[in-house]
N, C-alpha and C positions, 0 to 999 in steps of 0.2 A: 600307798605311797605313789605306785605308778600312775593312779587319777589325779593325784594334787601335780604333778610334773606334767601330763597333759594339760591339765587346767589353765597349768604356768604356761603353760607354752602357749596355748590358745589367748589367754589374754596379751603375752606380748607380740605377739601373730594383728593382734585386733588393733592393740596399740599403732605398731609399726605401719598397720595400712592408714589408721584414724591421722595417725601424722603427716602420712605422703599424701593426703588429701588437703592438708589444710591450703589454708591460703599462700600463692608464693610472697617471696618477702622478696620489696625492690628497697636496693640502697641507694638512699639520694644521694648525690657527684654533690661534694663541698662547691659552693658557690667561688670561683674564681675573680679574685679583685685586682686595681688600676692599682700599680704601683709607681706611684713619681719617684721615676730617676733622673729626671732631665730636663730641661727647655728647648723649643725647638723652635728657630723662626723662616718665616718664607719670605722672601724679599721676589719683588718684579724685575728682571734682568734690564729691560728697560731705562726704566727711574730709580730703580737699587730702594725702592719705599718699601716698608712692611707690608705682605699681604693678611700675616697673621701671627698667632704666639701660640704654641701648644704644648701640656704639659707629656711629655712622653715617658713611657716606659721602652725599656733597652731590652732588644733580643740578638745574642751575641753569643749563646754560648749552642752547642749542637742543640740540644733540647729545647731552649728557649724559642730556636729559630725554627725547630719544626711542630714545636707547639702554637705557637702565635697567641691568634687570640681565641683558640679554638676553645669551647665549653662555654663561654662569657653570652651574657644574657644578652647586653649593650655596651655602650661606652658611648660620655660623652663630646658633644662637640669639639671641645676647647682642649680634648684628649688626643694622642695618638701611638703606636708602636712603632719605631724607629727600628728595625734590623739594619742589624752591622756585618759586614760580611769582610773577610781578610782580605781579600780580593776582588777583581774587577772580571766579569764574567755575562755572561746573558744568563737572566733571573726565570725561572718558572714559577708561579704561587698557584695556588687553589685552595678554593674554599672548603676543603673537610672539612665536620663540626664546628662550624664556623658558625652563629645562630643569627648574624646580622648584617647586614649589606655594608661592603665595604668599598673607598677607594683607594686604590693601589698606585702610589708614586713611586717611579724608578730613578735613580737619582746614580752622577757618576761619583769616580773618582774626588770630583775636584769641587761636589756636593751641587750641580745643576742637573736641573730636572731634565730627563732623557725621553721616557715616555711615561706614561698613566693608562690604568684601567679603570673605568667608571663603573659604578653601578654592582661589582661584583654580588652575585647575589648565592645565600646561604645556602651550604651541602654542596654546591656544586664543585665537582673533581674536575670541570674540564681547563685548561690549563690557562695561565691568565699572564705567556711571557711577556717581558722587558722588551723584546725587540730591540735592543740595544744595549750595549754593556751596560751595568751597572754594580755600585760597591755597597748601595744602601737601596730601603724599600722603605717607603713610610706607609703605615696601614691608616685609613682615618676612617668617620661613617660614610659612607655614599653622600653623592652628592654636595660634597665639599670644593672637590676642583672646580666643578663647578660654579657652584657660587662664587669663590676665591678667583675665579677668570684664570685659574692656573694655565701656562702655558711654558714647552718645551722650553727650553734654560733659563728659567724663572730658579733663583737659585736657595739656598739653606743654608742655615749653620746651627748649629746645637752643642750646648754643653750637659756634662752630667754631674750633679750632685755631689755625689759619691763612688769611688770605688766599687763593685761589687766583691766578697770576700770570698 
């Protein structure tokens, strides 16, 4: 009897290492999708003409806003993230997990454009303020103010869909 309980013990001694050898197991992060909740347009402070239409998604709630678009593979052109913030303040952002270059509109109160960051580019923590108060951020890909000849109080307006529950 006392050999069959070493025996036992020996093979799950054997087991227990054959296991902590195997391969590690990675779990893949659920791909994170574009949710339209909104329309978003840029007018030129100038001429008051469209400079463009974008379907946005809303970040407005604690999490939302400090998640953004972090984990997200891309996002296209004609997309963007609108953060909503209850108030009027100087904005910091940075790019954690962030996996695609983005540019960052600072937008006030009264929804004109304050400043822009071009080009932010991914993982980078280093800090990408407003330099001027602002109540809202629109996240887009890089190199869109660009193209769009975005410039300081080039202005916005946007509505939402729906409610969120």
């Amino acid at each position: 009897m006392k050999a069959f309980k070493i025996a036992l013990l020996l093979l799950c001694f054997s087991l227990t290492i054959v296991a902590c050898k195997s391969e590690p197991k990675y779990i893949k992060q659920a791909e994170v999708t574009f949710t339209k909740e909104g329309k978003l347009t840029l007018f030129k402070s100038t001429t008051d003409t469209i400079i463009t239409t974008l379907d946005i998604e809303i970040a407005e709630t604690t999490f939302e806003i400090q998640t953004g678009l972090m984990y997200r593979e891309s996002m296209k052109n004609n997309q963007g993230m609108l953060f909503v913030f209850p108030n009027l303040e100087e904005r910091n952002f940075y790019m954690k997990n962030t996996r695609f270059p983005l540019d960052l509109i600072y937008l006030d109160q009264n929804k004109n454009v304050v400043s822009f960051q071009e080009n932010a580019q991914p993982f980078n923590e280093a800090s990408l303020p407003s330099n001027a108060l602002a109540q809202f951020v629109l996240e887009v890909n890089a190199g869109l103010a660009k193209e769009w000849l975005l410039e300081v109080g080039d202005k916005m307006d946007y509505f939402v869909f729906k409610a969120k529950d």
